[in-house]
VMD Tcl script that draws the C-alpha trace (Angstrom):
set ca {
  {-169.53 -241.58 -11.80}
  {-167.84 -238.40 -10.63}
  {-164.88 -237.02 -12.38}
  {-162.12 -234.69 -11.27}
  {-160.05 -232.51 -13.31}
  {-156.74 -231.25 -13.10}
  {-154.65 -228.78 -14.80}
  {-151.88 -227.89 -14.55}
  {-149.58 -229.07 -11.89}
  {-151.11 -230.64 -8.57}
  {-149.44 -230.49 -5.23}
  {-151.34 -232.67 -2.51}
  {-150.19 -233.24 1.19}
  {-151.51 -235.53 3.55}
  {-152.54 -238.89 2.37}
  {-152.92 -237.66 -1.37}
  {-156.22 -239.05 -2.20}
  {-156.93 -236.08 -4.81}
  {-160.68 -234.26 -2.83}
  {-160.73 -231.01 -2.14}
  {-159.68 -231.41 1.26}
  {-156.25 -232.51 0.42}
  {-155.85 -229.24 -1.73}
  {-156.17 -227.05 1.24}
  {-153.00 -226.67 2.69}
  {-153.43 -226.56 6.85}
  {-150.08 -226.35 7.91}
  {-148.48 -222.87 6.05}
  {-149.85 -219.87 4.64}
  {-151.65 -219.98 1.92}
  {-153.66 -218.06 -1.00}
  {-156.80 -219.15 -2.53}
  {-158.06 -216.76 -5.28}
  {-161.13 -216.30 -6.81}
  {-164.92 -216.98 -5.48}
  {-165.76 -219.46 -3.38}
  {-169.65 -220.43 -2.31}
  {-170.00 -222.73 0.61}
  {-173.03 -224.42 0.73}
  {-172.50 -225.13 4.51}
  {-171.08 -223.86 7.36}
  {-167.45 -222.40 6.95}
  {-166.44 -223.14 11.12}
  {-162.88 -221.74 11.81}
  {-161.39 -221.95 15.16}
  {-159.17 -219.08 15.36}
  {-161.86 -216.38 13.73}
  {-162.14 -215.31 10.30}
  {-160.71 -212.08 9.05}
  {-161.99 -209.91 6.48}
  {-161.38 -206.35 5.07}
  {-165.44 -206.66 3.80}
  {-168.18 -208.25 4.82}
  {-171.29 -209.06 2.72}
  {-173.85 -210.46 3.53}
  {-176.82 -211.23 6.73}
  {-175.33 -210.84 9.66}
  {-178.11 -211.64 11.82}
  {-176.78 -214.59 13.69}
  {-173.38 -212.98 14.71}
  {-172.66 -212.94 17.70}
  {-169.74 -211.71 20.35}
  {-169.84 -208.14 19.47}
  {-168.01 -205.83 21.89}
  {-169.46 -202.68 20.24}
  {-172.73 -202.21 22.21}
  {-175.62 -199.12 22.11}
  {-174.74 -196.33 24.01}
  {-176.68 -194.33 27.07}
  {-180.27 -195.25 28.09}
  {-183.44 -197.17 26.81}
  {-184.49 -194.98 23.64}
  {-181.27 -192.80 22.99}
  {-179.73 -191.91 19.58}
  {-176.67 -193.67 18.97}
  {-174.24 -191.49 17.64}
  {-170.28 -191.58 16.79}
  {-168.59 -190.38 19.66}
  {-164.73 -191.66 19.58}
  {-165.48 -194.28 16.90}
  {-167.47 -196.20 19.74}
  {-171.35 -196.00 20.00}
  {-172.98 -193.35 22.38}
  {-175.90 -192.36 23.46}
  {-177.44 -189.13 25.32}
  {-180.84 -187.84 27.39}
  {-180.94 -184.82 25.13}
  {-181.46 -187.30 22.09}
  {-184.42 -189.97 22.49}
  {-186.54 -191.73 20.10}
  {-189.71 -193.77 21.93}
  {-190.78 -195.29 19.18}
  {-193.43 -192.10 18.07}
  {-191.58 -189.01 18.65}
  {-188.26 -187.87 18.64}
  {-186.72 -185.63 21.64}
  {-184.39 -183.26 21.62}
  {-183.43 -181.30 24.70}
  {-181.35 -178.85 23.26}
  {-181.58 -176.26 19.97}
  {-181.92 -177.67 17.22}
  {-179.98 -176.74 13.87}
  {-180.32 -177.42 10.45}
  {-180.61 -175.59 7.04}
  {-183.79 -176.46 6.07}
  {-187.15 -177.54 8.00}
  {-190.30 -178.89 6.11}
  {-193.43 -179.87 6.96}
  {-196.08 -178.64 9.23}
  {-195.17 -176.01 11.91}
  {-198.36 -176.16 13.84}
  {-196.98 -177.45 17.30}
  {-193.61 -174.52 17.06}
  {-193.73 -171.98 19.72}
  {-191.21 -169.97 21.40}
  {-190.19 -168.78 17.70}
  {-188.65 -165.46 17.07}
  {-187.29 -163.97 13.83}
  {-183.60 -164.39 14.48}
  {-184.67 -167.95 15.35}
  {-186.81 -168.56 11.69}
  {-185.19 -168.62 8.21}
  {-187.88 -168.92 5.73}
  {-191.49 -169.19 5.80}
  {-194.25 -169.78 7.84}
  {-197.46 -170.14 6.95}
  {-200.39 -168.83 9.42}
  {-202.16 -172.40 9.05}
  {-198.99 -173.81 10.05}
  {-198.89 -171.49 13.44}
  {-201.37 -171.96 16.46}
  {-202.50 -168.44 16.47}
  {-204.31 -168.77 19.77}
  {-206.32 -165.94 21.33}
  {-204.71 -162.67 20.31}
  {-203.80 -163.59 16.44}
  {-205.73 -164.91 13.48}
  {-205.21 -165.80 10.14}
  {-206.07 -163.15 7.14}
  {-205.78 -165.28 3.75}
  {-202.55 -167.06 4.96}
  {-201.35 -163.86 6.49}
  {-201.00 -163.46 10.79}
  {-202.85 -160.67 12.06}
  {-203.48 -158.94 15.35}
  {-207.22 -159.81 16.07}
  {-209.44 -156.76 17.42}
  {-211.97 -156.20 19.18}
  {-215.37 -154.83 17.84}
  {-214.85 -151.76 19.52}
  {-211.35 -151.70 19.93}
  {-210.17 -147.70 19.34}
  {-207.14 -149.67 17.36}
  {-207.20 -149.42 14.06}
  {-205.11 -151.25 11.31}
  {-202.61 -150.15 8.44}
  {-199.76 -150.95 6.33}
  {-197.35 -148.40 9.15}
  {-198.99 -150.37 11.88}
  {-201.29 -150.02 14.83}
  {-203.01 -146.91 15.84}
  {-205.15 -145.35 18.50}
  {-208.91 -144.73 17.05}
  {-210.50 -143.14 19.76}
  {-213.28 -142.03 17.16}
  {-213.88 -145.95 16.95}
  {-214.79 -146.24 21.06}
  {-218.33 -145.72 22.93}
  {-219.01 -142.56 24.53}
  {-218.63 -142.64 28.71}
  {-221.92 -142.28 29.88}
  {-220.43 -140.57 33.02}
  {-216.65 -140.08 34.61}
  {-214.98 -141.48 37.35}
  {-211.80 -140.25 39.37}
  {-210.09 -143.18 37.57}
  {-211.50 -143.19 33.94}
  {-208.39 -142.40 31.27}
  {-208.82 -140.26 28.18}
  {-207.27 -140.39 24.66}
  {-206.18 -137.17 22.69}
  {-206.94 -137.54 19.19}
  {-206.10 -135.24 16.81}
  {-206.33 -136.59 13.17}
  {-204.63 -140.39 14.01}
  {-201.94 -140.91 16.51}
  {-200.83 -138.15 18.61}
  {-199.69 -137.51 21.59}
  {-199.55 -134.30 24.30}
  {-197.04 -133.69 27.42}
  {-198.83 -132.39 30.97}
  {-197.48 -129.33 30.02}
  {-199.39 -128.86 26.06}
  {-202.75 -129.93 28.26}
  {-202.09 -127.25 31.39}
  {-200.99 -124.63 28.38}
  {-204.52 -125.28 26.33}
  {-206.75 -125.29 29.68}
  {-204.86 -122.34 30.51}
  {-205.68 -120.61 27.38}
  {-209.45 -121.02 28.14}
  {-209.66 -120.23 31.60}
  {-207.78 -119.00 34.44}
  {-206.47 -121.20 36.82}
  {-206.09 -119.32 40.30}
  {-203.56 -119.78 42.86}
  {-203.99 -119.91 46.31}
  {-203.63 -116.51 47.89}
  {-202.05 -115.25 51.33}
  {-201.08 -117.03 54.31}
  {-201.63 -120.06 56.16}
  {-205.14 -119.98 57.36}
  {-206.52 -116.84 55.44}
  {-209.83 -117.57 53.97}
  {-209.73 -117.41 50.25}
  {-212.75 -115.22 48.02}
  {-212.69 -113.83 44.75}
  {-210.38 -111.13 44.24}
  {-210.93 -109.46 40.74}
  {-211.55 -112.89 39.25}
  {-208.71 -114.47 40.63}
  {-208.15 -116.04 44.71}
  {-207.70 -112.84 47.07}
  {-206.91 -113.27 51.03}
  {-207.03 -111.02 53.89}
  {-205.31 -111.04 57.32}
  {-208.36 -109.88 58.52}
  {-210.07 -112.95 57.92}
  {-208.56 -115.69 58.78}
  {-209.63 -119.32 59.97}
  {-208.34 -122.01 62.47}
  {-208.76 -125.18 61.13}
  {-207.18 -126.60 64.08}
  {-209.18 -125.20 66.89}
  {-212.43 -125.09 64.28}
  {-212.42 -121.31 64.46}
  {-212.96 -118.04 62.79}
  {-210.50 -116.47 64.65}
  {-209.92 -112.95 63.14}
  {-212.63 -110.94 61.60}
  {-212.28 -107.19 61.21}
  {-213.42 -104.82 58.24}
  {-217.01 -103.75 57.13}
  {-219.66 -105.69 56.73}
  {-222.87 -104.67 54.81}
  {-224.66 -108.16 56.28}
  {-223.11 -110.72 58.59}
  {-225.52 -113.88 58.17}
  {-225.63 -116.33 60.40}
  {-227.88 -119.66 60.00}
  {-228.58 -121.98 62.30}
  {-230.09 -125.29 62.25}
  {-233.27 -127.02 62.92}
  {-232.31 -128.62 66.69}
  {-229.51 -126.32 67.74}
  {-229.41 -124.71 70.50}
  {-226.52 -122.23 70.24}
  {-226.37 -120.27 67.09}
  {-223.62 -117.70 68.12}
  {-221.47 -118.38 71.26}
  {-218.81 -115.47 71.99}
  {-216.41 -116.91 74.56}
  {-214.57 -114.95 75.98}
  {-210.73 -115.22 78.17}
  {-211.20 -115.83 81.92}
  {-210.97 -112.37 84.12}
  {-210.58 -110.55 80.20}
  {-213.44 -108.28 79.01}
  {-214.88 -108.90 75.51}
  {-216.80 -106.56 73.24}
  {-219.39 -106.14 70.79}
  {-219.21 -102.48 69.43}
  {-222.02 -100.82 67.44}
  {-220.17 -98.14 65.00}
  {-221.85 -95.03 62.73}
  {-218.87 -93.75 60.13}
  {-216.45 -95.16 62.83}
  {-217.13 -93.88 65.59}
  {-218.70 -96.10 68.27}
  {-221.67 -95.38 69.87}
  {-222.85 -98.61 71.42}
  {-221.48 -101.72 72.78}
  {-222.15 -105.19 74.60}
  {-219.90 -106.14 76.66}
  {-218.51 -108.73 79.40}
  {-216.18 -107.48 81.91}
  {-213.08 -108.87 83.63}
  {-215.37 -108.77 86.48}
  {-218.06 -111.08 85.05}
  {-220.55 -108.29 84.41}
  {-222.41 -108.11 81.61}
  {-223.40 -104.95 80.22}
  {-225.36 -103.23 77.30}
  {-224.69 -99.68 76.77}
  {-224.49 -96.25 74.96}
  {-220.74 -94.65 74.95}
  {-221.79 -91.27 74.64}
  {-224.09 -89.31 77.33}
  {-226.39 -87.73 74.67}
  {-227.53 -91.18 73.13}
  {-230.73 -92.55 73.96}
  {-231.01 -96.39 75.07}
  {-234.86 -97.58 73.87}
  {-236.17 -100.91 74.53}
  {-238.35 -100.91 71.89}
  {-241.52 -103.59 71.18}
  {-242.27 -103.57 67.61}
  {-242.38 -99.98 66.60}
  {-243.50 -98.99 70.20}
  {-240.75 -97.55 72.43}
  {-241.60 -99.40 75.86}
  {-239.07 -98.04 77.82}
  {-236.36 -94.74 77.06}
  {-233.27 -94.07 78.87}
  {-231.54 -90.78 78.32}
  {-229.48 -88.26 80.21}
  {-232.55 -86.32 81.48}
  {-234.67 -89.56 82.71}
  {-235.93 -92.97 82.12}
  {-239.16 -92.94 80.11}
  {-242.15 -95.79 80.10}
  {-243.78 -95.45 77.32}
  {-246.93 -96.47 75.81}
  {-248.22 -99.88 78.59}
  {-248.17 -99.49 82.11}
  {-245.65 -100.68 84.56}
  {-246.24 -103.36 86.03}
  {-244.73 -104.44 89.33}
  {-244.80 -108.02 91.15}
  {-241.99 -107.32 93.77}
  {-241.74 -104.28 95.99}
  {-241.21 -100.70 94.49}
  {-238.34 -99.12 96.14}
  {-237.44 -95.77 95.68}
  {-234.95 -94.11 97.13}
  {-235.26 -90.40 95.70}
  {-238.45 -88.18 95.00}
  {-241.06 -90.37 92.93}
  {-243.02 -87.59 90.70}
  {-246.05 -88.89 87.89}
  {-248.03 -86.55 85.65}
  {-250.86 -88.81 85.92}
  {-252.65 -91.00 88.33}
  {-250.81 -94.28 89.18}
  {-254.44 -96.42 89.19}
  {-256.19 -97.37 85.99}
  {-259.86 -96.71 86.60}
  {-262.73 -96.99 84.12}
  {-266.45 -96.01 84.19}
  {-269.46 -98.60 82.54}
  {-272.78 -98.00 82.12}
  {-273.35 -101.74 80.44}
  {-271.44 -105.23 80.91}
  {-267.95 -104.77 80.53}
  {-265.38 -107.42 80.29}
  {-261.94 -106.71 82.33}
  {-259.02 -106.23 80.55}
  {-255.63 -107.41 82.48}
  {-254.62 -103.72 82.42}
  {-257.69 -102.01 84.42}
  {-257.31 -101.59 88.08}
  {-260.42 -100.01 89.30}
  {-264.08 -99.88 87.65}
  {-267.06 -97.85 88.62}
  {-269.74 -99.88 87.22}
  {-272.44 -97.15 86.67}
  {-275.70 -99.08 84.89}
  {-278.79 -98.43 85.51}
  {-280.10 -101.45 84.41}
  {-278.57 -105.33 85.38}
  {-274.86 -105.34 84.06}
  {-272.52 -107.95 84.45}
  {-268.64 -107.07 85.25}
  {-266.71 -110.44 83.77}
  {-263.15 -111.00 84.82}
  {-260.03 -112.06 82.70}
  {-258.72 -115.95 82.84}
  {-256.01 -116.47 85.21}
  {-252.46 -117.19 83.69}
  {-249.06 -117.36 85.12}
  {-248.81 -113.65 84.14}
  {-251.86 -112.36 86.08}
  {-251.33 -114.10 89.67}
  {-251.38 -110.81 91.58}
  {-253.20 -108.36 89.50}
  {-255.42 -106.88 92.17}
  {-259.02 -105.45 90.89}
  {-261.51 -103.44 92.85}
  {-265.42 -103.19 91.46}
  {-267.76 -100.26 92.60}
  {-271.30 -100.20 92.20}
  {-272.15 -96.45 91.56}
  {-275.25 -97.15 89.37}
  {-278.96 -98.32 89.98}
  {-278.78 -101.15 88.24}
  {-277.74 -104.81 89.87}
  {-274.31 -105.38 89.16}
  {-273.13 -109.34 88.65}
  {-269.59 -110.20 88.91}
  {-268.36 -113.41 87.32}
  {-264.94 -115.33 86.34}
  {-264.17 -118.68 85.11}
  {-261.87 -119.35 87.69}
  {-264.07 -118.22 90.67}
  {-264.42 -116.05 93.32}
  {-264.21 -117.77 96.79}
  {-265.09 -120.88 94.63}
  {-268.22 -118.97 93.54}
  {-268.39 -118.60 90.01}
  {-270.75 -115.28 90.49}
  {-271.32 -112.79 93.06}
  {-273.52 -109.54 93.08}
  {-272.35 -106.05 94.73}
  {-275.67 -104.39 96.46}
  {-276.83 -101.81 97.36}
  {-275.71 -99.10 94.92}
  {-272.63 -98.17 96.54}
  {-271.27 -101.37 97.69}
  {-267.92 -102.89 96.33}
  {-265.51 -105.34 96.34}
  {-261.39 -105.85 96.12}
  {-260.05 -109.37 94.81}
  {-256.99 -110.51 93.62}
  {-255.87 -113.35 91.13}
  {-254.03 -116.36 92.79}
  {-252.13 -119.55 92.08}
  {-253.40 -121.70 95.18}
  {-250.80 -124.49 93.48}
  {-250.16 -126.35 90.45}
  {-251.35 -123.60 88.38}
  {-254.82 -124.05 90.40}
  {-256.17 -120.29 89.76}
  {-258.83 -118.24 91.75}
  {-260.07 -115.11 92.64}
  {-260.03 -114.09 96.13}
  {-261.78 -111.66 98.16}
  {-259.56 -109.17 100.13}
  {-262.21 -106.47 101.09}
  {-266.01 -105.79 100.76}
  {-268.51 -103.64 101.58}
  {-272.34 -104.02 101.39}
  {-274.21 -107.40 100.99}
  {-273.25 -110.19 98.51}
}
mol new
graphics top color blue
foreach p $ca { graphics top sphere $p radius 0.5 }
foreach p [lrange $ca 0 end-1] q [lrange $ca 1 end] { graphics top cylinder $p $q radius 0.2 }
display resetview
């Protein structure tokens, strides 16, 4: 049996049958203080209005306040509404944030940072935290530049320096090898320090005279001449003058022009031979096209000479032949008095075989017993040498050639007395002979 108890004064409205629901007052305002649990559903048809809630709220529903921005943004207060930006993401594993990020303290591992600089870091950062990558590495917690074995770099508390001790030697040099001064540790030297120290050890010349004067050494130093000057243009020595104890000139194997002289058209050019000065001899080409080879004085002597033999001598008194014959293979003209102070003929007397020289002209072969007269091979040089052969002796006298005579290759003179006149021939294509001209007695 169920009781209820009241205190106090009761005011019910409705049907007054004393529950709760006839304490509630529906129609005015009214204040109900204290706790109250519900054990079901409180339904109220024109909302319920708090200053607090308490409480799961998880099947609420009607909310006007929605997330901000797109899938996976950060909401954030922006105009006491919820908003959401691009810059700001969370997927579920890792947080984005497209712009800087700020804050006064950071912890954790730093191993993914990059793109750090000091303004950007306050604190510390361990080298385990740091991917050092290629060019760093970590020295007991400490970042370090990491060197090569060789490096010519060289560590210290000031910093890096150039070791150049530390390097391998250049087995040779190239036009674009580099080179490190080192002078006790880290120094340096201006263009002008090097050029002052080379120029303290040796001298470095400068280019003497004008445009296209040969340079020599002058006293140590580059000397030039106007006298000697060179074309580079043209590819010539154009200007030599001065005295020269030798003038070389070397040719190579296959040329066929060692020194060509060429000279203006219709100008004359000159070689002149000089003793003290004074010239004595010259070659020459006139404007005329003549060459000439002369004295330039009437009391020098011109002298074709043939080793240390003087073959022929011109001089103001006559024209000398000297030492071998003359020999002539075209016609002898002479237009003044011809005078000799010996015979003109070559003859020679044997009393044995004798073998003809080119230079004999007549021979008395003058044996008593058999002799044999043998005559020279024909060359080039010897087509018309003309030979006559007298038997003067006793003795049988053979006459033989390797060429032939008449296409004999022997022929005796008999009797004593007797002779014979042949001459050497080219009967074509260097086919060589001797031929009979005159005879007398029986062969």
């Amino acid at each position: 049996m169920a009781y209820n108890i009241l205190k106090d004064d009761v005011e019910f409205s409705g049907v007054n049958l004393g529950n709760i629901e006839d304490m509630i007052n529906d129609h005015a305002d009214q204040t109900v203080g204290g706790t109250k649990t519900f054990s079901d559903m409180v339904t109220a048809s024109a909302g319920v209005s708090a200053s607090v809630y308490y409480g799961d709220g998880t099947n609420l529903s009607g909310i006007s306040a929605i997330p901000g921005g797109a899938d996976g943004a950060v909401q954030f207060n922006s105009s006491s509404a919820l908003s959401g930006n691009t810059n700001f993401t969370y997927d579920g594993t890792d947080v984005t944030i497209g712009g800087a990020l700020s804050a006064s303290f950071l912890s954790g591992s730093g191993q993914n940072i990059y793109n750090l600089t000091p303004a950007n870091i306050n604190g510390t950062l361990n080298a385990s935290q740091i991917n050092l990558g290629q060019g760093l590495e970590d020295d007991s917690n400490n970042i370090r530049v990491k060197l090569d074995s060789n490096p010519g770099l060289s560590r210290a508390n000031s910093g890096i320096k150039v070791a150049a001790s530390g390097l391998a030697d250049a087995g040779a040099l190239s036009n674009t090898d580099l080179f490190i001064v080192d002078q006790s540790g880290n120094k340096k030297a201006t263009a002008l320090q090097i050029y002052n120290y080379i120029d303290g050890k040796i001298t470095i010349p400068v280019v003497a005279g004008a445009d296209e004067q040969i340079q020599f050494n002058d006293a140590g130093d580059l000397g030039a001449s106007s006298n000697l000057t060179f074309n580079s243009t043209a590819g010539l020595l154009t200007s030599v003058s001065g005295n020269f104890q030798t003038l070389e000139i070397e040719g190579q194997s296959g040329d066929n022009s060692i020194l060509t002289l060429d000279k203006g058209e219709d100008s004359a050019s000159y070689i002149e031979f000089r003793n003290g000065g004074t010239k004595y001899a010259e070659i020459f080409g006139s404007s005329a096209e003549a060459f000439i080879i002369r004295t330039t004085t009437t009391t020098a002597n011109f002298i074709l000479r043939q080793g240390g033999d003087n073959l022929i001598t011109f001089s103001n008194g006559n024209t000398t032949f000297d030492n071998n014959k003359v020999t002539i293979n075209q016609e002898l003209v002479v237009t003044g008095t011809m005078e000799t102070t010996s015979r003109i003929h070559s003859t020679t007397v044997h009393t044995a075989s004798y073998s003809i020289a080119a230079g004999d002209e007549i021979i008395l072969m003058n044996n008593s017993a058999v002799a044999t007269a043998s005559l020279p091979p024909i060359s080039s040089d010897l087509v018309g040498l003309a030979l006559t052969i007298k038997r003067t002796g006793a003795g049988t006298v053979h006459i033989s050639g390797s060429n032939g005579i008449d296409s004999q290759p022997t022929i005796d003179i008999s009797p004593q007395g007797g002779f014979v006149r042949i001459v050497a021939a080219d009967f074509g294509g260097s086919n060589f002979g001797w031929a009979i001209i005159a005879k007398s007695g029986s062969f």
